[in-house]
C-alpha positions in Angstrom: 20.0 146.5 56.8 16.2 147.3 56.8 17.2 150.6 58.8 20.1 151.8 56.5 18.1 151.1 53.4 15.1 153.4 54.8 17.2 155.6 56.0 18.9 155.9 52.0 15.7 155.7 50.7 14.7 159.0 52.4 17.6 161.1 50.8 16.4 160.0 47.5 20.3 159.3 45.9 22.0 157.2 44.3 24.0 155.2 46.6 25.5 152.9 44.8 27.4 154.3 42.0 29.2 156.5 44.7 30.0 153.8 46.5 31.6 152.2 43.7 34.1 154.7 42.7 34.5 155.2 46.5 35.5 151.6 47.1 37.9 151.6 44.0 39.8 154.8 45.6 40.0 153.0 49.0 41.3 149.6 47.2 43.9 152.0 45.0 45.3 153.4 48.4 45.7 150.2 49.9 46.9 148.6 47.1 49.6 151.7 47.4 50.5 151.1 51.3 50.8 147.6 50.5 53.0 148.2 47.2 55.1 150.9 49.6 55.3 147.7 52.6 57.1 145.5 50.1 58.9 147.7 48.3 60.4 149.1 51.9 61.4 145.2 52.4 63.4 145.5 49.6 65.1 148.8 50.2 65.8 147.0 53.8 67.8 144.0 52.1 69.3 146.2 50.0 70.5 148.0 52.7 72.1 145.3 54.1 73.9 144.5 50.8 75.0 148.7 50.2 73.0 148.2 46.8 72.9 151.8 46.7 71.4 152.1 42.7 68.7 149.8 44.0 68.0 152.2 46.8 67.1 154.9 44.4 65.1 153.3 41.9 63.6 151.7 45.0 63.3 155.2 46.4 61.2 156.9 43.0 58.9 154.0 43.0 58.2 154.8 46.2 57.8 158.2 45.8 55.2 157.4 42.4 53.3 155.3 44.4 53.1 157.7 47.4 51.7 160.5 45.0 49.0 157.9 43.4 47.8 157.3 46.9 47.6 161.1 48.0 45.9 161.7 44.8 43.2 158.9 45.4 42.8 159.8 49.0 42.7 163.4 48.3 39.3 162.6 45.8 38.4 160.5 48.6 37.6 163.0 51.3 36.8 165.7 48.3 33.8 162.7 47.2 32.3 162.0 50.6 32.6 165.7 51.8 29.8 166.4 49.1 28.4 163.5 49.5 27.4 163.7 53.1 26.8 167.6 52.6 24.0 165.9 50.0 23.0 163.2 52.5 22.5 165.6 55.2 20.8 168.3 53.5 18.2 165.4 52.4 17.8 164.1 55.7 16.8 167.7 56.8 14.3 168.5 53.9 12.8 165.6 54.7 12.2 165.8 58.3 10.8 169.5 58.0 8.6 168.6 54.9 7.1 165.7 57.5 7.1 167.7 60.4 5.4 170.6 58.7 3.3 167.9 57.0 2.5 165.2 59.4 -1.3 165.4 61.3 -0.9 168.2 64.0 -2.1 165.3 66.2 1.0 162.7 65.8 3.1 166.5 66.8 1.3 167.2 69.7 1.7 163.4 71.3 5.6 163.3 70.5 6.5 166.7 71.5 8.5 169.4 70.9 11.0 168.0 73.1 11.5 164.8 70.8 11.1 166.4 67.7 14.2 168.9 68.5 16.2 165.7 69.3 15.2 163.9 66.7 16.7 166.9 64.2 19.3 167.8 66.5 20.5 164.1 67.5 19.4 161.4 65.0 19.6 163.3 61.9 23.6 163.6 62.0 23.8 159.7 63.3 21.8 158.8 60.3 23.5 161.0 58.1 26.5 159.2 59.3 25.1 156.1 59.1 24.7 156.0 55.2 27.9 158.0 54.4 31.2 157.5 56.9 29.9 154.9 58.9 29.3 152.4 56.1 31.9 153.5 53.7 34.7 153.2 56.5 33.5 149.7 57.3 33.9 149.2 53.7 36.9 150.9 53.6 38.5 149.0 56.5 37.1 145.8 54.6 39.0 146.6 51.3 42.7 147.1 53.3 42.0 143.7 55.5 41.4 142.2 52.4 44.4 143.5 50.0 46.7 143.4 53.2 45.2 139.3 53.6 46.1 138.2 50.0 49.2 140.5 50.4 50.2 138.5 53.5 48.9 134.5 52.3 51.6 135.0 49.3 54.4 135.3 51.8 53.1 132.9 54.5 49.8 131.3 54.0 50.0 129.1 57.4 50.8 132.4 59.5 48.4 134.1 57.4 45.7 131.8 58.4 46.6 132.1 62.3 45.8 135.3 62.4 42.5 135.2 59.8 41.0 132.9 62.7 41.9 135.5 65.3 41.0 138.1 63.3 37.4 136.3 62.6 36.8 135.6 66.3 37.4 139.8 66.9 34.8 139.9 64.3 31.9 137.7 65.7 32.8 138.4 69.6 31.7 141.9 67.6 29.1 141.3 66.2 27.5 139.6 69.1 28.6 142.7 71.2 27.0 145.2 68.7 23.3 144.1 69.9 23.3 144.8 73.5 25.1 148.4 71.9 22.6 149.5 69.6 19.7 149.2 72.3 21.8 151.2 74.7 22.4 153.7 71.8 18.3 153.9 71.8 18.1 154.3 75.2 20.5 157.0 75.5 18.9 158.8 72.1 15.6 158.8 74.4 17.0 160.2 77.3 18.6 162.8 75.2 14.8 164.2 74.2 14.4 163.9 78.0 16.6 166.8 79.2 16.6 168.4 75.4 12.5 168.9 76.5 13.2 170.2 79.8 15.7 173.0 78.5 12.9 173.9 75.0 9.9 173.8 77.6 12.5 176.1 80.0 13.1 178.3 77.4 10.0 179.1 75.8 8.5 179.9 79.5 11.0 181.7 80.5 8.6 184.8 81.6 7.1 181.9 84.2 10.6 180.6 85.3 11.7 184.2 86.3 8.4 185.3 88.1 7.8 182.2 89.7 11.9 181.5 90.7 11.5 178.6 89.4 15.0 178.2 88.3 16.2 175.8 91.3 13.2 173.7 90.9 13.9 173.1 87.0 17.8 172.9 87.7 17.2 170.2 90.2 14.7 168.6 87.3 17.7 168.8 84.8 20.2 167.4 86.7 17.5 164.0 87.6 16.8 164.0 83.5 20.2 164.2 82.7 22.0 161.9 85.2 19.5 159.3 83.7 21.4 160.2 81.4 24.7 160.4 82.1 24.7 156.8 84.2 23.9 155.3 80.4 27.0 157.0 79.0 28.9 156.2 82.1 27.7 152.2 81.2 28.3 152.5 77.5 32.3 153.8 78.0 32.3 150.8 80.7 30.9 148.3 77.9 33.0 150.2 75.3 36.1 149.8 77.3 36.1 146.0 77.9 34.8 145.1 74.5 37.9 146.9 72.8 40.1 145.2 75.3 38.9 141.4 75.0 39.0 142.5 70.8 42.9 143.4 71.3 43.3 140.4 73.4 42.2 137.8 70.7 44.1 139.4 68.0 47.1 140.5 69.4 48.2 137.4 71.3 48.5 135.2 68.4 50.2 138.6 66.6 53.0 138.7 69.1 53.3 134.5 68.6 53.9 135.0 64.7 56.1 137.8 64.8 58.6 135.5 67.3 58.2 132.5 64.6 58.5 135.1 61.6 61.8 136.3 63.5 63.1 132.7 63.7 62.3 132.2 59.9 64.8 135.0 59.3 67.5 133.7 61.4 66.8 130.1 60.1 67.3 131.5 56.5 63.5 129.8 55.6 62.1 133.8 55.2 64.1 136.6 53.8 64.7 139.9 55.5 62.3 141.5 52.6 60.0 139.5 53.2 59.8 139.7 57.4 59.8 143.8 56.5 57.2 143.4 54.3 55.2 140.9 56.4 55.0 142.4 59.6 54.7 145.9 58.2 51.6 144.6 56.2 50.4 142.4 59.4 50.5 145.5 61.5 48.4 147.1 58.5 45.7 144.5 58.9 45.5 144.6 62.8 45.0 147.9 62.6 42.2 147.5 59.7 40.6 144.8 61.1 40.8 146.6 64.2 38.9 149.6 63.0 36.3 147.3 60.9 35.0 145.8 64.4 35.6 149.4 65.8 33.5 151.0 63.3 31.0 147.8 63.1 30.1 149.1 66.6 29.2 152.5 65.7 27.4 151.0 63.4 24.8 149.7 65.7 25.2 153.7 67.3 24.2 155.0 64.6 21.5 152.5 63.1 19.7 153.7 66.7 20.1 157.1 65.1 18.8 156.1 62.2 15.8 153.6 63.8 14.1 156.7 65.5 14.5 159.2 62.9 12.5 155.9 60.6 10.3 155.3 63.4 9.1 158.8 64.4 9.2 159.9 60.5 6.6 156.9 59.7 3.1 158.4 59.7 1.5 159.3 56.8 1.4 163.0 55.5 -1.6 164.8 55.3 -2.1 165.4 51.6 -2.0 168.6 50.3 -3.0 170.1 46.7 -0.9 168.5 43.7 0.8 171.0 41.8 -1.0 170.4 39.0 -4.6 170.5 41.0 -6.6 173.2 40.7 -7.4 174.2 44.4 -11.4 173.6 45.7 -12.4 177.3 46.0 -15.3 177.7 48.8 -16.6 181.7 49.1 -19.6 180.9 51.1 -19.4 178.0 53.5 -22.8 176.1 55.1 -21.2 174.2 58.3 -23.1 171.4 59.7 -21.7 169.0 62.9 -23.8 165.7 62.6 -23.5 163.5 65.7 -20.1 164.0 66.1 -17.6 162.4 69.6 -14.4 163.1 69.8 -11.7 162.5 72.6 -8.1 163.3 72.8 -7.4 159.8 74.5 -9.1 157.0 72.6 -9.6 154.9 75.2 -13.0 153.4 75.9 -13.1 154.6 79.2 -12.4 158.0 78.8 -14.8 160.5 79.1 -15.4 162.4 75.4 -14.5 166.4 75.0 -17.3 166.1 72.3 -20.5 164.0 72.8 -23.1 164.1 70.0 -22.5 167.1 68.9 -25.2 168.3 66.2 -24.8 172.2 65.1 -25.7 174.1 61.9 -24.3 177.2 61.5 -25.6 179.0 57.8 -23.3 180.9 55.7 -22.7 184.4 56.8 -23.6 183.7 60.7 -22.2 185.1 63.0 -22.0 182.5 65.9 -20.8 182.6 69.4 -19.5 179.4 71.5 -19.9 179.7 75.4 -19.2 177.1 78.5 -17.5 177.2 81.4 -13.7 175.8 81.2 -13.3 172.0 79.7 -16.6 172.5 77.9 -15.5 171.7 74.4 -15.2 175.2 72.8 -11.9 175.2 71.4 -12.4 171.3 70.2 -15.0 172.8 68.1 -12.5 174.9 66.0 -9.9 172.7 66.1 -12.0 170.2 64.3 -13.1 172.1 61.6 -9.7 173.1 60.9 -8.7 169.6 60.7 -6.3 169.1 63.3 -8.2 166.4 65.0 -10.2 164.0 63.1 -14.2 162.9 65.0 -14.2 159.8 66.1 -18.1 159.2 65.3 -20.1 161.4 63.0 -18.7 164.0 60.3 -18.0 167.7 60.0 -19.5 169.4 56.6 -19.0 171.8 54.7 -21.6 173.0 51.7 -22.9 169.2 52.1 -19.0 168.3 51.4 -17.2 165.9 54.8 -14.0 167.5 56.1 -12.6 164.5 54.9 -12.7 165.2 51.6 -10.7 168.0 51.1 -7.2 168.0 51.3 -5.9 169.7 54.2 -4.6 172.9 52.5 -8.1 173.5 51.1 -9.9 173.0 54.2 -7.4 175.7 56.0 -8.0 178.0 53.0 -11.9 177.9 54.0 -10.8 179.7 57.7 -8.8 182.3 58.9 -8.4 181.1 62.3 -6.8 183.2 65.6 -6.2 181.4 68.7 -5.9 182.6 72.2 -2.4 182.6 72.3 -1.4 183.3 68.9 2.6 183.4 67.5 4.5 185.7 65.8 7.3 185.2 63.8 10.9 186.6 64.3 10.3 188.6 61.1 8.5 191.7 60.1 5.4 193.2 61.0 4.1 193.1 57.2 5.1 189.9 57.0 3.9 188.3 59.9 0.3 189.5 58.9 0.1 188.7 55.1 2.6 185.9 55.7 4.1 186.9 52.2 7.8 187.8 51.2 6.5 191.0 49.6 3.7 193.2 50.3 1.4 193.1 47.0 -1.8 194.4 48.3 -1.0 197.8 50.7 -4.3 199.3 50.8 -5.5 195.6 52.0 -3.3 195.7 54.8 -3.6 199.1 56.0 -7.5 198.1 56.2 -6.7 194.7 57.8 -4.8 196.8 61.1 -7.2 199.3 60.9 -10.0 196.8 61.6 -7.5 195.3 64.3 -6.8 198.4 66.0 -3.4 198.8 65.2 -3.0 200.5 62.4 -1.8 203.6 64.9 0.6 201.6 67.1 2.2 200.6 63.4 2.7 204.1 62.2 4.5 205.4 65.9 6.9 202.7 64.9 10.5 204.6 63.3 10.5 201.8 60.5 6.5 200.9 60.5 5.3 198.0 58.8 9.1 197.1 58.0 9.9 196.7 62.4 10.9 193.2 63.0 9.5 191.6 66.1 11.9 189.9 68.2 11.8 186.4 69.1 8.8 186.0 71.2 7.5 188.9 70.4 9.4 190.6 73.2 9.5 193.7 72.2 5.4 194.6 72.0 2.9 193.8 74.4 0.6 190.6 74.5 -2.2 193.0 73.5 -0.2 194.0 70.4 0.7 191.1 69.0 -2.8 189.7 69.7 -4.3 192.8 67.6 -1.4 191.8 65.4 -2.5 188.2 64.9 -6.6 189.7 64.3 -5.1 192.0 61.2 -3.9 188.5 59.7 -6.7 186.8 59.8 -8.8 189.6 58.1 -6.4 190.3 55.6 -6.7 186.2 54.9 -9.9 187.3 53.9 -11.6 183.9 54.1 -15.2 183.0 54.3 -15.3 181.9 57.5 -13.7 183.5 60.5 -12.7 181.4 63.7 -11.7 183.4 66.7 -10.9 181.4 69.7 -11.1 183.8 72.6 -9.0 186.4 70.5 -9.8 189.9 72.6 -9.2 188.4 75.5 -6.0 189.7 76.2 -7.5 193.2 75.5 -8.8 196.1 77.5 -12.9 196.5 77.3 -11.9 199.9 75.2 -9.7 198.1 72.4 -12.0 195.0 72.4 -15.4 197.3 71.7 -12.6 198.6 68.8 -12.0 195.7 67.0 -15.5 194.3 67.2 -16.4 197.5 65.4 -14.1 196.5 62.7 -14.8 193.0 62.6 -18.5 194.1 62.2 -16.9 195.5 58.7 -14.9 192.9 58.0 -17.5 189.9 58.2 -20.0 191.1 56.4 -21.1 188.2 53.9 -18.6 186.2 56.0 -19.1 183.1 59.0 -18.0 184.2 61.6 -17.4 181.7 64.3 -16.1 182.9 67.7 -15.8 181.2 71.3 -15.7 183.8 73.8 -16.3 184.9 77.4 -17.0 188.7 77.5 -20.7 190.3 76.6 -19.6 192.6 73.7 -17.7 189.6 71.7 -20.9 188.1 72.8 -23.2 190.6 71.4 -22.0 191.2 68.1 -23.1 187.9 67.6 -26.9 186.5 66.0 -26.5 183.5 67.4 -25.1 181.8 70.6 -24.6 178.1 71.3 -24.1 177.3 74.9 -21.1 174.1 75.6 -21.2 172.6 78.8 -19.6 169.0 79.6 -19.0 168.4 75.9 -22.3 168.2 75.2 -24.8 171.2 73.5 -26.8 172.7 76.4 -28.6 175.5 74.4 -28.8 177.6 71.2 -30.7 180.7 70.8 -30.0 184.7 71.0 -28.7 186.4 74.1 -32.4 187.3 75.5 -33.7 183.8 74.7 -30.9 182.2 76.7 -31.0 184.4 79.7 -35.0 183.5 80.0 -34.7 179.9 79.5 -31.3 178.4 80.0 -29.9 178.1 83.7 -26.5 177.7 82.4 -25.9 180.4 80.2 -27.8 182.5 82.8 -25.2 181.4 85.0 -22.6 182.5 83.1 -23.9 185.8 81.9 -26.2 187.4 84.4 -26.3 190.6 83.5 
């Protein structure tokens, strides 16, 4: 219950008054089927007597009630069609405001892999969970029932017979439901399994081609998803003999009543309406009670559905400006690193990517972060962006901890370009001022000007309005890095991170876009890990990583005189 009333709870409707007038449409139509059973007993007897004028009425009450219970059935499947278009759109919103939300951390540990499943797999199981699964077990419940008191009025002692078989179906399914719902777990898991091998396939395809890979990760597949496959192959085993012991204990005692019911007739103790009536109506309730331990077990399917979509939706959002908030606006920012240790796995023994790290970097700097591979360089900047938290010491800004601002003002402070930087499926305009319409022209002219690609842009038949492919296919990796410079200077923030951003460039087009980002930062921090001597250069200050620790600061001539490592690095 805990499960299905999270699960609700995440959609933000109103369950219950749907489930009402729902309920009441189910227990019209049975009502109707059970209205039609007797009223066919009697057009059976009459039959037997050539009452033909009762044969007609007979016949347009039938015909009255059949319409009533179209009618309510009809609203029926309208009613949950919009509600579980409702349900389902909720389930979605939510999961993309958390997953665009949640700590880039709690992302990165899951995986892409699991995320996809999650939205592709769990999201319909819970969206069924709270809308078909548990209104047909009501349902079912609601026809059991009218067909039970339907049934006690013509025979209470057969009536009963069957109830206890009909409650034995119930508990032998209920006890069966738990071993079901952790193989429906299992087989969720194993589904994020193989759905990570085909995303992680798919994204690196370039690697799979040139490195014909494709028998390795077709053989690595096949041992995901025949993990798989033997839990399905186990569940339709376990499926199989649970429906068959169910028919077993309800059906034996059926096919003892309906003998006993036939003797009743002959015997003159029952009438022919009422045998019509009463095994039409016991078949009814077979088949309903059938369906109610049926759908009980899908139940426990898709309450696993719904239990890792909970679980893996659980952490706490990072909080963002309220609507109402005026945003913290920072145009110069003083960034100081004060004794700050930070590893990606916090486990005592582990060694840390940051030891005691200690930096100041004043406003309008322009820094550079060197170190061999594994030194901590990257760390740095994603720290100050907030994607990691330190695990000792704090990161500030103007005097002000990281910690304080909300995460969308801290990311406002930086216009930040990794190494390997995406582009969007969409536009070239608007994959650099990452708005719906250009407002500011001359600003982004400037911005790939400075990036050196302004030219490239104008060769292009429909310019700024060419829409990159997925991937970015159709440009070169140079190109959509240059691409992914002019976005972060037409952010135009006050501190710039670039995290070895011309290294996919020639020496020609790197020298070009540090002549622009000379323009660009002026009266700006610029903060910039990078390997090459003209990134390197346009720089006042350089801090030397090595082993997650600081191993020097100075300029490029005080380095080279007095610290082995940098002078190791850049001998020249």
């Amino acid at each position: 219950m805990k499960t299905i009333y999270t699960t609700m709870k995440k959609t933000g409707m109103r369950f219950t008054g749907f489930m009402l007038i729902y309920v009441f449409l189910a227990a019209t139509t049975a009502i109707a089927v059970l209205a039609v059973n007797r009223l066919t007993g009697e057009i059976s007897e009459a039959a037997v007597t050539g009452d033909t004028d009762t044969i007609i009425l007979l016949f347009v009450f039938i015909t009255g009630i059949t319409v009533l219970r179209a009618t309510a059935a009809a609203i029926n499947t309208v009613l949950l069609a919009k509600y579980s278009a409702n349900v389902g759109y909720k389930l979605r919103a939510h999961f993309v405001e958390y997953f665009l939300r949640v700590p880039f951390s709690v992302l990165e540990k899951a995986g892409t892999g699991e995320s996809l499943s999650i939205y592709t797999n769990d999201i319909p199981l819970a969206e069924r969970l709270v809308t078909s699964g548990l209104l047909q077990v009501f349902e079912d419940f609601v026809s059991f029932a009218s067909a039970f008191v339907f049934m006690i009025v013509i025979s209470p002692s057969f009536t009963g017979i069957l109830f206890l078989a009909a409650i034995g179906m119930l508990v032998m399914q209920l006890l069966l439901s738990i071993p079901l719902q952790k193989m429906s777990v299992k087989m969720s898991k194993r589904k994020a399994d193989f759905n990570a091998v085909v995303n992680d396939s798919l994204q690196n395809l370039n690697t799979v081609v040139a490195y014909s890979l494709d028998d390795i990760l077709e053989q690595h597949y096949m041992m995901v998803y025949n993990k798989y496959f033997a839990l399905v192959k186990k569940l339709a085993w376990f499926l199989g003999l649970m429906i068959g012991s169910m028919m077993a204990v309800l059906f034996a005692p059926l096919i003892v009543v309906f003998v006993v019911l036939a003797n009743g007739v002959i015997s003159g103790t029952l009438t022919l309406a009422e045998f019509v009536a009463f095994v039409t109506t016991v078949i009814i309730a077979a088949g309903s009670i059938t369906m109610l331990a049926q759908n009980i077990g899908r139940i426990a399917q898709l309450i696993a559905g719904g239990k890792r979509l909970n679980e893996n939706t659980a952490q706490d959002l990072e909080e963002t400006s309220q609507e109402n908030t005026q945003p913290e606006v920072v145009t110069a920012a003083n960034i100081k690193f004060e004794n700050v240790t930070f590893s990606y796995i916090e486990n005592e023994d582990s060694l840390p990517v940051l030891d005691n790290i200690n930096i100041n970097i004043a406003a309008g700097s322009k820094i550079a972060i060197v170190g061999s591979s594994g030194s901590g360089k990257s760390t740095l900047l994603k720290l100050l962006l907030g994607l990691y938290e330190p695990l000792t010491g704090e990161i500030l800004i103007n005097n002000k901890s990281t910690t304080s601002f909300t995460k969308s003002d801290l990311r406002n402070i930086f216009a930040y370009v990794p190494q390997d930087s995406f582009l969007f499926a969409e536009s070239i305009a608007k994959n650099i001022t990452l708005e719906p319409v250009i407002t500011d022209m001359p600003r982004l002219e400037k911005a790939c000007a400075d990036a050196g690609i302004l030219d490239f842009i104008h060769t292009l038949p429909e310019k700024f309005n060419s829409v990159l492919s997925e991937a970015s296919s159709n440009i070169s990796g140079g190109q959509r890095q240059r691409i992914a410079i002019a976005r972060a200077f037409y952010k135009d923030a006050p501190v710039i991170l670039l995290d070895e951003a011309t290294s996919a460039l020639d020496a020609d087009t790197e020298a070009e876009i540090i002549d622009g980002f000379n323009n660009v930062i002026a009266g700006k921090t610029a903060i910039m890990v990078a390997h090459r001597a003209k990134s390197i250069a346009a720089c006042d200050t350089i801090i030397v990583m090595s082993s997650g620790k600081v191993a020097g600061i100075g300029t490029h001539d005080d380095l080279i005189k007095t610290n082995e490592i940098y002078r190791s690095l850049y001998s020249y």
